[in-house]
Structure formats: C-alpha cells, structure tokens
C-alpha positions as CSV (number, residue, x, y, z in Angstrom):
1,X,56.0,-34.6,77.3
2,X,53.7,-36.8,75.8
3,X,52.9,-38.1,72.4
4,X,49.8,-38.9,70.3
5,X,49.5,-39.8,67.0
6,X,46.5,-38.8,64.1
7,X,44.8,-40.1,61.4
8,X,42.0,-39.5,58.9
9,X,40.4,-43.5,59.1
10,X,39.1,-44.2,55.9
11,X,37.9,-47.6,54.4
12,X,41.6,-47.6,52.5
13,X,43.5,-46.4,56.0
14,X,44.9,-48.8,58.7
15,X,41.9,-49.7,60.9
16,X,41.3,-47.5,64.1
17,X,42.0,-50.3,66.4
18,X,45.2,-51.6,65.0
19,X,46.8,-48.2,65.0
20,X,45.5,-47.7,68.4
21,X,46.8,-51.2,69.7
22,X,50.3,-50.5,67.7
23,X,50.8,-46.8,69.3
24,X,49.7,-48.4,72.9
25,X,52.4,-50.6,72.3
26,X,55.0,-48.5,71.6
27,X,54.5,-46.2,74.1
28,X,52.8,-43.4,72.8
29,X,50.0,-41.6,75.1
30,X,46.9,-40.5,72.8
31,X,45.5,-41.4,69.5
32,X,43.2,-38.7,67.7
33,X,40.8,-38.9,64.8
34,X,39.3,-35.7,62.6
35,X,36.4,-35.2,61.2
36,X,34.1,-33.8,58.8
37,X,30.1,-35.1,57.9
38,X,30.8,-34.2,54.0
39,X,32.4,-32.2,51.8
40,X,30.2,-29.7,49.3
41,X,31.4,-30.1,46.0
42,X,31.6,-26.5,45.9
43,X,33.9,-26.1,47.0
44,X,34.0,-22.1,48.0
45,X,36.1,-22.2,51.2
46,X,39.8,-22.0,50.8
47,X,41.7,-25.0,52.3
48,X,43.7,-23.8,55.2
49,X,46.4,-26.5,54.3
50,X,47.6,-24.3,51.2
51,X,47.2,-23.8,47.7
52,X,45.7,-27.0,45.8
53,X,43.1,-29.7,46.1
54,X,41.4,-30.7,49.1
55,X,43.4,-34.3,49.9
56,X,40.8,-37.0,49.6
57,X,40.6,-38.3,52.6
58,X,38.7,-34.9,53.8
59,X,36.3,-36.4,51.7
60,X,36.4,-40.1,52.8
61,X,37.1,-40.0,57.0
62,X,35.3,-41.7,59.4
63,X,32.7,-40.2,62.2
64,X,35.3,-39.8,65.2
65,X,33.0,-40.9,68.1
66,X,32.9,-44.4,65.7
67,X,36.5,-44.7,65.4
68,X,37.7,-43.7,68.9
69,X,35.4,-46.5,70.5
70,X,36.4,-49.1,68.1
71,X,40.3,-48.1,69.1
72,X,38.4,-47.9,72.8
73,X,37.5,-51.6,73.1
74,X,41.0,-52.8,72.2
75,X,43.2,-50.8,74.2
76,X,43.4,-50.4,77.6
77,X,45.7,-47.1,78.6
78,X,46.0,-45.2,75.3
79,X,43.8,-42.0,75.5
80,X,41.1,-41.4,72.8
81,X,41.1,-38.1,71.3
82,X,39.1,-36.0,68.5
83,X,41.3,-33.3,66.4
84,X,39.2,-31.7,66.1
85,X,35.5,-32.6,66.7
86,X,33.5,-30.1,65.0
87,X,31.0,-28.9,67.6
88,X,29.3,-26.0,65.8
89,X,27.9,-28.9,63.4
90,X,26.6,-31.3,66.0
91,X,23.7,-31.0,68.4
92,X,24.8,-30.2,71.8
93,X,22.6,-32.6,73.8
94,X,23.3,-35.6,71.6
95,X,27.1,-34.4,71.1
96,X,27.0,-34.5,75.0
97,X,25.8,-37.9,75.6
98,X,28.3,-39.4,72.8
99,X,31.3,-38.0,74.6
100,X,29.4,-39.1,78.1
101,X,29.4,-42.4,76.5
102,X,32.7,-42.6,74.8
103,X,34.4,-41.6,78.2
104,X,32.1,-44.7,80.4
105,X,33.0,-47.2,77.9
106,X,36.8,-46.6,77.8
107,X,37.2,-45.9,81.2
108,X,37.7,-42.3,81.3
109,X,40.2,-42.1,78.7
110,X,38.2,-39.6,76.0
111,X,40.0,-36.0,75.2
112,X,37.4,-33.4,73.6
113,X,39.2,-31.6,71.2
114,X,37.4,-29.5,69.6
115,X,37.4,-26.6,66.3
116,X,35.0,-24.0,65.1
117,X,35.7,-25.6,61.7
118,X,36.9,-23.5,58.5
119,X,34.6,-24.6,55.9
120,X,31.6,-22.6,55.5
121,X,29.5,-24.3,53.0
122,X,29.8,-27.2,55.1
123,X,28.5,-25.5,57.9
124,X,25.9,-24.1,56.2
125,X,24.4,-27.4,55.1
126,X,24.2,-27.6,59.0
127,X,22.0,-24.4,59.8
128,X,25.4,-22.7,61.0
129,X,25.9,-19.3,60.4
130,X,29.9,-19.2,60.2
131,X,30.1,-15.5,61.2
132,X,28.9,-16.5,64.7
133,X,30.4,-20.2,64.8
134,X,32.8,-19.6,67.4
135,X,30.0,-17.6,69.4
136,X,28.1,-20.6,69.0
137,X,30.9,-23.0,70.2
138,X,31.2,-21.8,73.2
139,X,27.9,-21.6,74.1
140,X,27.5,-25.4,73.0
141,X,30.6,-26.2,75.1
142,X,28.9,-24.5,77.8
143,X,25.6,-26.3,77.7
144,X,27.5,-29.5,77.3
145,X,29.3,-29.1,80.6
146,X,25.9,-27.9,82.0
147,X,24.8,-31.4,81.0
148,X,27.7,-33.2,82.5
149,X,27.8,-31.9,85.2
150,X,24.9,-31.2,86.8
151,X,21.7,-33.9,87.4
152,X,18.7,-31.1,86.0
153,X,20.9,-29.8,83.6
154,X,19.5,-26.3,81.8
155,X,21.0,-23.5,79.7
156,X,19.7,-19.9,78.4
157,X,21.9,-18.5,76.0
158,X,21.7,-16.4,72.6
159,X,22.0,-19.4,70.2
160,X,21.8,-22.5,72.2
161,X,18.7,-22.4,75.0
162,X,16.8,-25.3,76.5
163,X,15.1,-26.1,79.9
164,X,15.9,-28.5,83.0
165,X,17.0,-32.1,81.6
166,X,17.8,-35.2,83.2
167,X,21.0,-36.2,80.8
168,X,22.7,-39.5,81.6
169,X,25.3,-41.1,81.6
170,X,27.9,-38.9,83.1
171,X,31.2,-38.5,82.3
172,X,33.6,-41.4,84.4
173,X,36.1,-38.1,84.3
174,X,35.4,-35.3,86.5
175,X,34.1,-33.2,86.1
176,X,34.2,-33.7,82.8
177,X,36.9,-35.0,79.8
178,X,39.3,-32.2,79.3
179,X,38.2,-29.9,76.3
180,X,40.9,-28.9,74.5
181,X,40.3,-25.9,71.6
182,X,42.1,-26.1,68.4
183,X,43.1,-22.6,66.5
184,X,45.5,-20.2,66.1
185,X,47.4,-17.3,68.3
186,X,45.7,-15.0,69.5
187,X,41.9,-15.6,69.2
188,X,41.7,-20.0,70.2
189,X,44.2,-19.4,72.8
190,X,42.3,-16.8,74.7
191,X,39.3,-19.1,73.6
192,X,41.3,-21.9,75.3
193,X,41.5,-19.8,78.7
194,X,37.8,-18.8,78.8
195,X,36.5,-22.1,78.6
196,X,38.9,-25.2,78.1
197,X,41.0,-27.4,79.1
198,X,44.2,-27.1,77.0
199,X,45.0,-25.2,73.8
200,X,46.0,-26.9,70.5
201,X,48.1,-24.9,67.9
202,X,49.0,-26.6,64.4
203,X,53.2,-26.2,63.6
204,X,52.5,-27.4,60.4
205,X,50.3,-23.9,59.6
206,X,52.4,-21.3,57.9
207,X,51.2,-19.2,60.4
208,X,53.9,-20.1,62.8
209,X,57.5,-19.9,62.1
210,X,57.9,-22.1,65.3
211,X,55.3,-22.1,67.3
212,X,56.4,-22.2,71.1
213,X,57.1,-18.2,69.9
214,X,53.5,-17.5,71.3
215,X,54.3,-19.5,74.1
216,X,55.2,-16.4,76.5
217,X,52.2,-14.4,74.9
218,X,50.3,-17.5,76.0
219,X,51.2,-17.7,79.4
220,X,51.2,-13.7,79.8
221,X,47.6,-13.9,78.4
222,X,46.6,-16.2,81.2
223,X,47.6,-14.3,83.8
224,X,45.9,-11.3,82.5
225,X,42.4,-13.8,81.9
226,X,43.2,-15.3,85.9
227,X,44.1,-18.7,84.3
228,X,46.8,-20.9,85.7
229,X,48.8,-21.9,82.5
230,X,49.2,-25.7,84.4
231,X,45.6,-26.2,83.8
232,X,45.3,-25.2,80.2
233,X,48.3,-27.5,78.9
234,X,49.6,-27.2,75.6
235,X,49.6,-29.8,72.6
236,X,51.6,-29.5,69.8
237,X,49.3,-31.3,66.5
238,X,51.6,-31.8,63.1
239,X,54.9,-32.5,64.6
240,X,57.8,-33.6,62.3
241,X,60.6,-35.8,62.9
242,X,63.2,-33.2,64.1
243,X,64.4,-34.1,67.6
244,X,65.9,-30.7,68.3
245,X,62.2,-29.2,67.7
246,X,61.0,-32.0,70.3
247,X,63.7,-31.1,72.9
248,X,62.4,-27.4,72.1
249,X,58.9,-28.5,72.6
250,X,59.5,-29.8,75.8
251,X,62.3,-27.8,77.0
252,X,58.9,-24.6,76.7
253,X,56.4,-26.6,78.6
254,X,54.8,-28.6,75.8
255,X,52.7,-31.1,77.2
256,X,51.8,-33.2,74.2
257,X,52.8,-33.7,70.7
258,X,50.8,-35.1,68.5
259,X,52.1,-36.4,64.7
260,X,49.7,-36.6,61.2
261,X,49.8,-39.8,60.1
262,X,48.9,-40.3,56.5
263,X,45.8,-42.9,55.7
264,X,47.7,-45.4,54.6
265,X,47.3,-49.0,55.9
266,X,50.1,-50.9,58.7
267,X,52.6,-51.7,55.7
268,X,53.6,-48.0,55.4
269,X,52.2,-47.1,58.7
270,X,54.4,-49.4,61.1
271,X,57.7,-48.3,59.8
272,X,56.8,-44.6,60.4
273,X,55.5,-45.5,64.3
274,X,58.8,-47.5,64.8
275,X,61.1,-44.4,64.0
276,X,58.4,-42.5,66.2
277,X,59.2,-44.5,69.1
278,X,62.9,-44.4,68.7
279,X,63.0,-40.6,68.2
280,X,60.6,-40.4,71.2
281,X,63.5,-42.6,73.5
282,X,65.8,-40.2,72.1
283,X,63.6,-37.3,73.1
284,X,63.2,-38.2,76.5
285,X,66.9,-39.3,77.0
C-alpha cells in the first residue's frame, strides 16, 4: 500500500516543492493538490465538509497544473497528483494538453484525479449546468483520451462535440495517466468502472462509517460492469493517524492512502510528515 499526502497551496502554505521534496524523502509515493478557480460569495451550496464556514483556504488555493509542475521540477520519483481536478469547469482540449504536458515534463509521473465538483454557483460562473455535470464529465474525460490517444483526434457527443484535431504532446504514460474519479458509494464507483482508472472515496465524509465496508459492493459491482477490480485500484483520501485503520486498509486491497495536510508552512508541516513516515514503517512492518 502506498501513501500520498495533500494540500491546499496557498501563498501562507509550505511551498509545493518543498513538501514535494520532504514527502520524496521520506518515502512517501504521491503528492496531490485541490482546486477550485474562485469562490462566489454567495455562497448557496452547502459545504460537504459539515456544518460551518467554508475554511479559507477554499478561497485562497493554487491552480493544481501550477503547483504539481513546480513540485515536478524538484523531484524525481514522487508522483504528481490532482484531488480532485475539476474537469466540468475546464475546457477539455486545453485541460488535455496541460495534463499531456504535466506528464512529458515530469517524466510520466502525473495522476488525473478528477471530481464532478459540489459547488454549483461556481459552476455556474463556468457555463455548467450542475444537473448534467457528471454527464458532462465523462464525456470530457472521453474526448480527452480521444485526444491522447489518437493522432486525428475527434469526438461527437451530447455536450462536448468537435471535429478531427492534431493535439500534441502526448502523454509519456500510455496510453494515458491513470484517471482516477473522486465520489462516493454507489454512483463515482460505478463511474470509476465505466471510464477510469482507480476510484477515490473520502473516509473523512460522514458518509462512511469505515469505508472499505463498500469494498465487497465494489468489487461485486465490477464484475457485474466486466471490470477487473486490479485495474481500477482504490485510494483512500483523508486518512488519520490510526495504524490499525492502515493495517485495515491494506489488509482490503487498498492501494493508496492519501493524508490532508493543513496549509500551514514546514514549521508545523515537518513534524506531522515525520510521524507519517514512522506510522508508515510501522504499517508496513
């Protein structure tokens, strides 16, 4: 089982490329960065965190394909992740080419996460209709691949259409970086199966009591859909510090854990990434 760790990067958060440098060193696998263009000060949608103010750094992080290549040109074997990129606010074709680019310049090291989002007046600001987002996801995942893949890329489809397209560079993974979906049991794991690469569920949600409990569901559900569960690994996002839930984790078939960092800068940060490693010896031992 691997781990990665998360942060919102922030102009008050440790910078993208020390954390990444300081996880490479101590062993962990994947570092991940969030996003979100902007926050309207409407604030309608609920936060899916819980009761209470939106935390600031919502407000404050970082565009992800920014942060990841700034982490990119100081690491060498960490893997570059977004958790979640927001896909049904971004252009597919230029979306495309960023992750095209992120994966050339760090060597084939980029993980696509990805999430249909949960704030609708952001979305809105965007031109997305957030009754049809997650329609709308997978048909931009699909063009994307379209345009990774193939050298006169086109796609038809109800919400995302455009004609043949020479589309470089390619991805340096093949053949393409792994998209991984972000969501909750039932409706992003089956999501997952259609058309990723890996399924992320969040254990610090309410929603789950534990959340390898849908792991059997999850496997059951991908032999119904003709997926081999190998292929569509899981990662854990918002793990605590509880090494009996780790051994848990991996003991189901969790693939990757993946901790929430506050922004804080390396003072507070280092401390926390030292126990992290220890706990992670322990895990493994």
């Amino acid at each position: 089982m691997q781990f990665g760790a998360a942060m919102f990067f922030t102009d008050y958060s440790m910078g993208p490329g020390e954390l990444a440098r300081a996880l490479e060193a101590r062993g962990f696998e994947s570092v991940w960065a969030p996003e979100h263009s902007h926050i309207p000060t409407s604030r309608r949608s609920p936060f899916h965190g819980g009761p209470g103010e939106l935390p600031k750094q919502y407000y404050d992080v970082m565009d992800p394909f920014v942060t990841l290549s700034a982490a990119a040109a100081v690491t060498t074997t960490i893997k570059l992740g977004t958790g979640v990129c927001l896909v049904t606010q971004r252009d597919p074709i230029q979306t495309a080419k960023l992750v095209a680019s992120l994966d050339q310049v760090s060597g084939g090291r980029f993980l696509f996460g990805i999430g249909g989002g949960w704030n609708a007046e952001e979305m809105e600001d965007h031109g997305t209709v957030f009754k049809t987002r997650f329609k709308l996801m997978r048909e931009r995942i699909e063009a994307m691949k379209a345009i990774w893949t193939q050298d006169a890329a086109e796609y038809h489809g109800e919400l995302v259409d455009f004609g043949p397209m020479a589309a470089r560079p390619k991805p340096v993974q093949t053949p393409h970086p792994p998209v991984i979906v972000g969501g909750a049991f039932p409706h992003s794991a089956r999501r997952a199966l259609r058309y990723g690469n890996g399924w992320i569920p969040n254990a610090s949600r309410a929603h789950y009591t534990d959340v390898t409990d849908f792991l059997p569901h999850f496997r059951q559900m991908a032999e119904e859909m003709g997926r081999d569960v190998g292929d569509v690994p899981v990662t854990v996002w918002g793990a605590g510090e509880d090494l009996d839930r780790l051994r848990r984790y991996e003991e189901q078939g969790v693939a990757r854990v993946v901790v929430s960092l506050p922004p804080d800068k390396s003072d507070k940060t280092l401390p926390e990434l030292d126990r992290w490693a220890e706990l992670i010896r322990r895990a493994a031992s």
